[in-house]
C-alpha positions as CSV (number, residue, x, y, z in Angstrom):
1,X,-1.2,-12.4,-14.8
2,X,0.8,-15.4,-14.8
3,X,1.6,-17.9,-12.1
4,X,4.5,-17.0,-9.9
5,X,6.7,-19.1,-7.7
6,X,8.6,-17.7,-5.0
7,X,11.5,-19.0,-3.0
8,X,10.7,-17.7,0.2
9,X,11.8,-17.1,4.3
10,X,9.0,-16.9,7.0
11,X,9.2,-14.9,9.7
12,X,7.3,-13.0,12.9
13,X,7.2,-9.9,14.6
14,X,4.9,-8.5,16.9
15,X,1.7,-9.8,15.1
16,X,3.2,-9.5,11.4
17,X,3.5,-12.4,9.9
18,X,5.3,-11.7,7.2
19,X,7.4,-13.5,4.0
20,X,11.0,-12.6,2.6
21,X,11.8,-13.3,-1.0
22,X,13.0,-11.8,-4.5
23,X,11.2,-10.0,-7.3
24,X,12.4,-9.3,-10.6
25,X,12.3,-5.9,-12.1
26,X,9.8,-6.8,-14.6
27,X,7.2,-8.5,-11.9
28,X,7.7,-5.5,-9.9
29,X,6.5,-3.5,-13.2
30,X,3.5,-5.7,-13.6
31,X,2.5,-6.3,-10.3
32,X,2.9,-3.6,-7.7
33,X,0.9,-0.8,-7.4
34,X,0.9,2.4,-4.9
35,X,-0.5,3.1,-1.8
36,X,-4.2,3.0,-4.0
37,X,-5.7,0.4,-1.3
38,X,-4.6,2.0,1.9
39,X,-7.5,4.2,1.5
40,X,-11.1,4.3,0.2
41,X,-10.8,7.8,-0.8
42,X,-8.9,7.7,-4.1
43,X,-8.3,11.2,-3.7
44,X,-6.2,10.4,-0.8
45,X,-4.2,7.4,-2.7
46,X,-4.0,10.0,-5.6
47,X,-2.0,12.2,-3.3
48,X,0.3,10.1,-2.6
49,X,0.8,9.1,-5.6
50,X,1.7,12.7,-6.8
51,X,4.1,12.9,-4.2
52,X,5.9,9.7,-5.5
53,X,6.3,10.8,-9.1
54,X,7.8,13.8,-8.6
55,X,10.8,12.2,-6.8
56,X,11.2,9.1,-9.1
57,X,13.4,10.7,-11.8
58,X,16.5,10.7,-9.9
59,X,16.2,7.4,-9.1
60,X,15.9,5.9,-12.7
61,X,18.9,7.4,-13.3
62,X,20.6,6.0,-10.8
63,X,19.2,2.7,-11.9
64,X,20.7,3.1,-15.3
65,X,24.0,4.6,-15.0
66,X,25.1,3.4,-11.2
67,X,26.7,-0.8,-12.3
68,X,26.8,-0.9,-8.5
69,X,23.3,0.1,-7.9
70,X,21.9,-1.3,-4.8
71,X,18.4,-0.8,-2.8
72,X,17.1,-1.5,0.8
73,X,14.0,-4.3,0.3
74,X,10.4,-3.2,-0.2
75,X,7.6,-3.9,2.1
76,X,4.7,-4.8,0.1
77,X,0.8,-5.6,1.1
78,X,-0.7,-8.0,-0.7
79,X,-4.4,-9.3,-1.0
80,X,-7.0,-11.3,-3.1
81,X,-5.9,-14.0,-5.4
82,X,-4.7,-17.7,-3.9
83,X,-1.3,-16.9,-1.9
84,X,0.2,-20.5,-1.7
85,X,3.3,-21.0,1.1
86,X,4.6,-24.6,1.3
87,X,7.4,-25.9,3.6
88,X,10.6,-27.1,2.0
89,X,11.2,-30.3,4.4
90,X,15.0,-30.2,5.1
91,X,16.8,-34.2,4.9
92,X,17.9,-34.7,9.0
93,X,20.3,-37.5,7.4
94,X,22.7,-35.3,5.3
95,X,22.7,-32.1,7.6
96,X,24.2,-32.7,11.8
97,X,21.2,-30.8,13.0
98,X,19.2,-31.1,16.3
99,X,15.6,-31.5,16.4
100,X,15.2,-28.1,17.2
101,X,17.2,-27.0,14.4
102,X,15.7,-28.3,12.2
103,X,11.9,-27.8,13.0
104,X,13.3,-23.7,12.4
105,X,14.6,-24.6,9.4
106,X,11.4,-26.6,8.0
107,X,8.8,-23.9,9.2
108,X,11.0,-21.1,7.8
109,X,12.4,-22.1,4.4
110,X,9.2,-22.7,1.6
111,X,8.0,-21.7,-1.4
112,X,5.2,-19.0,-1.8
113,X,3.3,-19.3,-5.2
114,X,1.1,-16.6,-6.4
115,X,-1.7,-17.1,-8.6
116,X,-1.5,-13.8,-10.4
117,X,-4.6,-12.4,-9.2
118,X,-3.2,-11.1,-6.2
119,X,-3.5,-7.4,-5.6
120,X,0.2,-6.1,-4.5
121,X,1.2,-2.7,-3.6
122,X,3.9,-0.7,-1.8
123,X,3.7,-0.1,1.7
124,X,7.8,1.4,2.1
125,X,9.5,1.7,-1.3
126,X,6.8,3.8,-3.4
127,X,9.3,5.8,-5.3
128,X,12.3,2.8,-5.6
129,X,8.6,0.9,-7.1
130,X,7.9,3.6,-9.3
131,X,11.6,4.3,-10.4
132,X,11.5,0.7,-11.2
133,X,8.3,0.7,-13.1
134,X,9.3,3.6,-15.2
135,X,12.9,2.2,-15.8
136,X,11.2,-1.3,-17.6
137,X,8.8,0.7,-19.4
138,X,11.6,2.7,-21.1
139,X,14.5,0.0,-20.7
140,X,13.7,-3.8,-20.5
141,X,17.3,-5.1,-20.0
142,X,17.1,-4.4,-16.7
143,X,13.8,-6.8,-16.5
144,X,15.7,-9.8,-15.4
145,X,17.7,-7.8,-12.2
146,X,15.9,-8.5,-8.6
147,X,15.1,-6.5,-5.5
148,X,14.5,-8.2,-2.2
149,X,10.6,-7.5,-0.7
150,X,9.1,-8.3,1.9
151,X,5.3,-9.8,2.0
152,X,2.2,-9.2,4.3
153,X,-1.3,-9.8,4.5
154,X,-3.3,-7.0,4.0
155,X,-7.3,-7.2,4.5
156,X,-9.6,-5.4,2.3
157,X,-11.9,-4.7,6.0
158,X,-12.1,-1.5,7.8
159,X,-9.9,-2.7,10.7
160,X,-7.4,-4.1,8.0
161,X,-6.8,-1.0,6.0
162,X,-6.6,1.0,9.7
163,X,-3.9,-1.6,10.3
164,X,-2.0,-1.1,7.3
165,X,-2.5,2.7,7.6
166,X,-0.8,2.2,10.6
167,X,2.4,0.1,9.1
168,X,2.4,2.8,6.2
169,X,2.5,6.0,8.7
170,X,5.0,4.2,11.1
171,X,7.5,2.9,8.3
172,X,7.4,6.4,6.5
173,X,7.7,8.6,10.5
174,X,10.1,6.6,11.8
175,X,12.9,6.2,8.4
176,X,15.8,8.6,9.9
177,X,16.7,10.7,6.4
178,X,20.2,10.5,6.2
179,X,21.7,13.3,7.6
180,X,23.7,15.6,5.6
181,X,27.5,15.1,7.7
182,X,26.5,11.5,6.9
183,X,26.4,12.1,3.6
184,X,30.0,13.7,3.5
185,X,31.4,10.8,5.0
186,X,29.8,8.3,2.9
187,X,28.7,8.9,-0.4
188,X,30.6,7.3,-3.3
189,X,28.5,9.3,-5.5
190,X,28.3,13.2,-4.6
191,X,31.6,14.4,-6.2
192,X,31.7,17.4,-3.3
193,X,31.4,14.7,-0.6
194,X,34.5,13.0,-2.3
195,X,37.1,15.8,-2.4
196,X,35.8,17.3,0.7
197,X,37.1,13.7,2.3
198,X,40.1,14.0,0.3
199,X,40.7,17.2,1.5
200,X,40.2,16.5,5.5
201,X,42.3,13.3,5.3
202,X,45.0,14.9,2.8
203,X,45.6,18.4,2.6
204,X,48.4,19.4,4.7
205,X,47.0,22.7,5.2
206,X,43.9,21.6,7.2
207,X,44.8,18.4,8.5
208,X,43.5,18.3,12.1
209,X,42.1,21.6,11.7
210,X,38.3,20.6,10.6
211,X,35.6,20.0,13.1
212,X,33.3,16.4,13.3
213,X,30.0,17.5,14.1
214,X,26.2,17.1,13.3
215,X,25.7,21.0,11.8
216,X,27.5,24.1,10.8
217,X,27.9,25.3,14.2
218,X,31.3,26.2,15.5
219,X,31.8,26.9,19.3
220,X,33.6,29.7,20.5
221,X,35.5,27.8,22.7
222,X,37.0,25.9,19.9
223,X,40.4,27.2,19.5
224,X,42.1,25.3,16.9
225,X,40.0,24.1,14.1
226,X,39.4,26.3,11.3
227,X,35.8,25.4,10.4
228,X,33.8,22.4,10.6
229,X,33.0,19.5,7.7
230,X,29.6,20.5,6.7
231,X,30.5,23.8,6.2
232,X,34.0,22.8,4.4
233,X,31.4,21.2,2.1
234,X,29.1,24.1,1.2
235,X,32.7,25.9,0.1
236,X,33.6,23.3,-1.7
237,X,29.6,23.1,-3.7
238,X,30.2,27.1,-3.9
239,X,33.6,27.2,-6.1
240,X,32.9,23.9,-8.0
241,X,29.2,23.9,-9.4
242,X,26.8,26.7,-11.0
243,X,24.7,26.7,-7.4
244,X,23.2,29.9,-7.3
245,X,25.3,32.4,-4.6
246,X,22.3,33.9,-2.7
247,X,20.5,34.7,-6.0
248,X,23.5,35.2,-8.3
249,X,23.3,33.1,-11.3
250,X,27.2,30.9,-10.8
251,X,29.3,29.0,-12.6
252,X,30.8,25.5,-12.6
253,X,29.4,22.3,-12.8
254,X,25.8,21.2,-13.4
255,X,25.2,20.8,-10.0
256,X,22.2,18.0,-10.2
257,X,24.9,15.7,-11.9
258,X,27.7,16.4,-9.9
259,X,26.5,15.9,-6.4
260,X,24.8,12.5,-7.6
261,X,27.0,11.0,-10.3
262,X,30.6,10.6,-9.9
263,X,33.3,11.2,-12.2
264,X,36.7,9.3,-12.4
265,X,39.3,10.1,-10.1
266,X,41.2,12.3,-12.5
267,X,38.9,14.3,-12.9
268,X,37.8,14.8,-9.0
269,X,41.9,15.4,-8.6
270,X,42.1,18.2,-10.8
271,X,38.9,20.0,-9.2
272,X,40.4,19.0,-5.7
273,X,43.4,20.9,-6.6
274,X,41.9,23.3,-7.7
275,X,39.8,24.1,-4.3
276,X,43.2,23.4,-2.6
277,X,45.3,25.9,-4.3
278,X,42.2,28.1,-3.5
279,X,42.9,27.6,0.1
280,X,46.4,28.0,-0.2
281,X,46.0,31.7,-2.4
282,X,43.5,32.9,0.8
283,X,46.2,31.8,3.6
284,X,48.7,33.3,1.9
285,X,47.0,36.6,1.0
286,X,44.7,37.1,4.2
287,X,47.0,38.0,7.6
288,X,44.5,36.9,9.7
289,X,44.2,32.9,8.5
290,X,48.4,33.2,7.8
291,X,48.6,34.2,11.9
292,X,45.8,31.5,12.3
293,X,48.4,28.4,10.6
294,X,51.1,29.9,12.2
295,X,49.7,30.1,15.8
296,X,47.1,27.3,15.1
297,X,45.2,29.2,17.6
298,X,42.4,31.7,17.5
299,X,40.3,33.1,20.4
300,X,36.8,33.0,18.9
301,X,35.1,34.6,22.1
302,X,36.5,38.3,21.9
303,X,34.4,40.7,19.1
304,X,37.9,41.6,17.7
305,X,38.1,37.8,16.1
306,X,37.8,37.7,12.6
307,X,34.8,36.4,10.9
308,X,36.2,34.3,8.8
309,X,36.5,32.0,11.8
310,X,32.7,31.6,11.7
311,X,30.6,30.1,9.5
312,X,28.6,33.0,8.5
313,X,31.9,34.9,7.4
314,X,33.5,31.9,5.6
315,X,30.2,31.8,3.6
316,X,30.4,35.3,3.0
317,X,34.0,35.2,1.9
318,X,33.6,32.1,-0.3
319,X,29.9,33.6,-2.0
320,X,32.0,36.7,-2.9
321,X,35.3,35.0,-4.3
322,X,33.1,32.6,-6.8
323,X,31.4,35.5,-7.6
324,X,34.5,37.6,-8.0
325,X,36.3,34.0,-10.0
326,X,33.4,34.1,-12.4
327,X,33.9,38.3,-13.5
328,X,37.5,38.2,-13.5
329,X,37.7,40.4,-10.2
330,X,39.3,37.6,-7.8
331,X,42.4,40.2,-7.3
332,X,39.8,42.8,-6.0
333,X,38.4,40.3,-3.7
334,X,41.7,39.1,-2.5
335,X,42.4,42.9,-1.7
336,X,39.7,44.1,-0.3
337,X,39.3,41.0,2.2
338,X,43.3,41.3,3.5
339,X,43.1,45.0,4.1
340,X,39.6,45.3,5.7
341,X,38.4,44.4,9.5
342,X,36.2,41.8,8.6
343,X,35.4,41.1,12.3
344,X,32.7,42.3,15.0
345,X,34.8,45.3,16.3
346,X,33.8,46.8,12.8
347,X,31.0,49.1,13.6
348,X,29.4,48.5,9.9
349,X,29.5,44.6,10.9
350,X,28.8,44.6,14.2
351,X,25.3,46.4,12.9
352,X,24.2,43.9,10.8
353,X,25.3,40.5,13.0
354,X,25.9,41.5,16.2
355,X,22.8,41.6,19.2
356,X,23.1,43.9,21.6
357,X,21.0,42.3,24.0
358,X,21.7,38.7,23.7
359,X,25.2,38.8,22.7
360,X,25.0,36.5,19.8
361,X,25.7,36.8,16.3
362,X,22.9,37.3,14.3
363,X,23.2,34.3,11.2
364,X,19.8,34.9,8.9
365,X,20.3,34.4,5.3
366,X,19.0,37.8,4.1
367,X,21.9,39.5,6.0
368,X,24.5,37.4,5.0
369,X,23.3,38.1,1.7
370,X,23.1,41.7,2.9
371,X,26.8,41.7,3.5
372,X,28.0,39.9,-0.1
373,X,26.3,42.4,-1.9
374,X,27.9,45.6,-0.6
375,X,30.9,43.9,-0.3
376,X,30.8,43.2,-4.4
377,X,29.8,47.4,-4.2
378,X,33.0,48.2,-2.5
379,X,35.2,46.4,-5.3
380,X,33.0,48.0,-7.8
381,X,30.7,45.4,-8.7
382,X,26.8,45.9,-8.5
383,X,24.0,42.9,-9.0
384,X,20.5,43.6,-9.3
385,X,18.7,43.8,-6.2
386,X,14.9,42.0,-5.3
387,X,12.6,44.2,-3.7
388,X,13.1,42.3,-0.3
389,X,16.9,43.1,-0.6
390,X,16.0,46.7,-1.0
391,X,14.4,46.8,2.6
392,X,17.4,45.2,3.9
393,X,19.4,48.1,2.0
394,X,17.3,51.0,3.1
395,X,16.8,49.5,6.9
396,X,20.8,49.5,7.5
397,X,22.0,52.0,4.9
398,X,25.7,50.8,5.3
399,X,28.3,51.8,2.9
400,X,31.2,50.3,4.0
């Protein structure tokens, strides 16, 4: 391995010494390895290794197709070889610093030169390492593009590799994944997370009528919103990509690509008003959500409310109308939802949501997919059944 020369910060916390500088893509791919020295036991390293591979893929492709492609720094352990650092002395006579000023300066700007016998390897920033790796193999334009990392001194002893251990487990426990409402309101990327924004900030009818909050959780004493963000998302994933609707094959986009790549803003505008004259067709057709934007008000505490307030009935309601948009049936759907009681005072609903004893609603996935499928049986369509949604069946034996 050749010689490498570094421009380099130096810095301290706690009792990490450690060294900030820039890597190129290709001395990433030459030079880095796993997490293969954290432990003796290469059946452990190998482990972890496995686990980094099988997320790597997604990140390539971001790599090649993303012009704005942008990642956080790696922290990297390094060992072995002849780590140089040397101080870069900064000239008091062309720079108005103090003496304390500049003895920062000098003991924190240098160069670090490695030898190329170093061993290096990721401590935070396996898969963006492996992503990388497996980007120059297959593509070496992107050899000469650079990544900030961050050195420290890793020591081949029992106490060391405890130590790094340590840094590994803490870096890795401690990383707050971003949470999915975040992703909504940030991502340039997931084509759902766009329109839904669009739609929040621009859609006249549901302006000020979507809920901020951390899950998909409405509370009854909310009066005036009609659902909340995270939820307005999933409806929006269900009537634009091929996601399966609890088990039923769907379709629309590829939904790998479309929640990760954007497309151009044309393109996003058409399938925005698309989902929006969606909204409009169901607040025409359905009296309830017509009283609802008339009103702006609904009492979500009394059983007589509609569930199409909650999250578990605009779930339902959206599962069945994609399924219902992709077999030509929309009209049946649109019927059969602005004629019948969809709400708790329904004795066939308030069997399969409601408890008794508690006085909650009852939310688990099998009987929300319980209630799409003999909802598609009402309007005359049947989809095949696994034997775990036959013991739903046969438990509640509801024809509605």
């Amino acid at each position: 391995m050749n010689k490498l020369i570094l421009p380099t910060l130096k810095g301290k916390m706690g009792d990490w010494l450690y060294y900030v500088t820039l890597l190129p893509f290709k001395e990433v791919a030459k030079r880095i390895s796993l997490a293969d020295e954290i432990h003796k036991d290469k059946g452990l390293s190998r482990m972890i290794q496995r686990k980094v591979t099988s997320r790597t893929k997604d990140i390539v492709n971001y790599i090649k197709t993303q012009d704005q492609r942008f990642f956080n720094s790696l922290i990297l352990g390094i060992y072995g070889g002849s780590p140089q650092w040397q101080e870069i002395d900064i000239d008091k006579k062309s720079n108005d610093l103090s003496e304390e000023q500049l003895e920062y300066l000098n003991r924190t700007f240098g160069i670090l030169t490695l030898n190329g016998e170093e061993k290096i390897f990721a401590i935070d920033g396996q898969h963006r390492s492996k992503a990388i790796k497996d980007t120059i193999k297959k593509d070496p334009t992107f050899s000469d593009e650079e990544i900030a990392v961050i050195f420290i001194s890793h020591k081949k002893t029992t106490e060391g590799e405890i130590r790094t251990r340590r840094l590994f487990s803490t870096l890795n426990r401690y990383a707050k994944p971003v949470s999915i409402s975040e992703i909504i309101a940030l991502d340039e990327e997931d084509n759902c997370a766009i329109i839904t924004r669009n739609i929040v900030e621009y859609f006249h009818l549901l302006k000020g009528k979507i809920l901020f909050n951390q899950n998909r959780s409405i509370s009854q004493a909310n009066y005036d919103a009609f659902t909340n963000i995270i939820v307005l998302y999933d409806l929006v994933k269900i009537l634009l990509t091929n996601s399966s609707v609890y088990g039923i094959k769907s379709k629309g986009e590829e939904i790998k690509i479309f929640t990760k790549k954007r497309q151009s803003d044309e393109t996003n505008n058409v399938k925005q008003n698309y989902v929006e004259s969606i909204f409009i067709e169901l607040f025409e057709r359905l009296p309830v959500l017509e009283k609802f934007i008339q009103k702006n008000y609904i009492d979500r505490s009394k059983l007589k409310s509609s569930l199409l307030f909650k999250p578990i009935g605009q779930n339902i309601l959206f599962s069945v109308l994609k399924i219902g948009i992709d077999n030509n049936i929309k009209i049946k759907v649109l019927d059969f939802f602005e004629t019948h009681d969809f709400s708790l005072r329904n004795p066939s609903w308030r069997k399969i949501f409601y408890n008794e004893e508690t006085g909650n609603i009852k939310t688990d996935k099998s009987l929300q997919k319980y209630a799409v499928q003999i909802i598609l049986k009402k309007i005359g369509l049947n989809v095949k059944l696994t034997p775990k949604d036959l013991d739903v069946h046969n438990n509640f034996n509801i024809t509605l």
